[in-house]
C-alpha positions, 0 to 999 in steps of 0.5 A: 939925381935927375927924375926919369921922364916920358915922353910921346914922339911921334906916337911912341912912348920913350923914356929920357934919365932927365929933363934935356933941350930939344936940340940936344935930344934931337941931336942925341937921336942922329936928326939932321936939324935942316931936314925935319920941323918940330912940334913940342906940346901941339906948337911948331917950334923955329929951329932957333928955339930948339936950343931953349925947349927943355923938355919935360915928363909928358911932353908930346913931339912930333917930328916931321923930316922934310923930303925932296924929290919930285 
C-alpha cells in the first residue's frame, strides 16, 4: 500500500495517494506540456526529464504556463 504524500505547488498544499513522475502528474491535472516550464525542488527541470522525476512527500513545484501575445 502506497503512503500519501504532500506536495506544494505553486503554493498550495495538495495531497497524491503516492509517489508518481512529474509527466504523469502533469498529465493527470490537464497540463499542456509545450506551454508550461517546471521547477521541482528550486531546479528548472527539461521537459525531457519529466518522465524521470518521481515525485516525493514535501516536494515543491512551481509550474509557470507560457503565454503568447503581444
Amino acid at each position: 500500500m502506497e503512503r500519501e504524500i504532500k506536495l506544494t505547488v505553486n503554493g498550495e498544499v495538495i495531497n497524491l495517494e503516492g509517489e508518481v513522475s512529474l509527466a504523469d502528474f502533469l498529465r493527470s491535472k490537464g497540463v499542456f506540456e509545450a506551454m508550461v516550464g517546471v521547477e521541482h525542488n528550486l531546479q528548472w527541470i527539461r521537459r525531457e526529464d519529466w518522465p524521470n522525476i518521481l515525485l516525493k512527500d514535501n516536494d515543491r513545484l512551481e509550474i509557470i504556463r507560457i503565454m503568447a501575445g503581444g
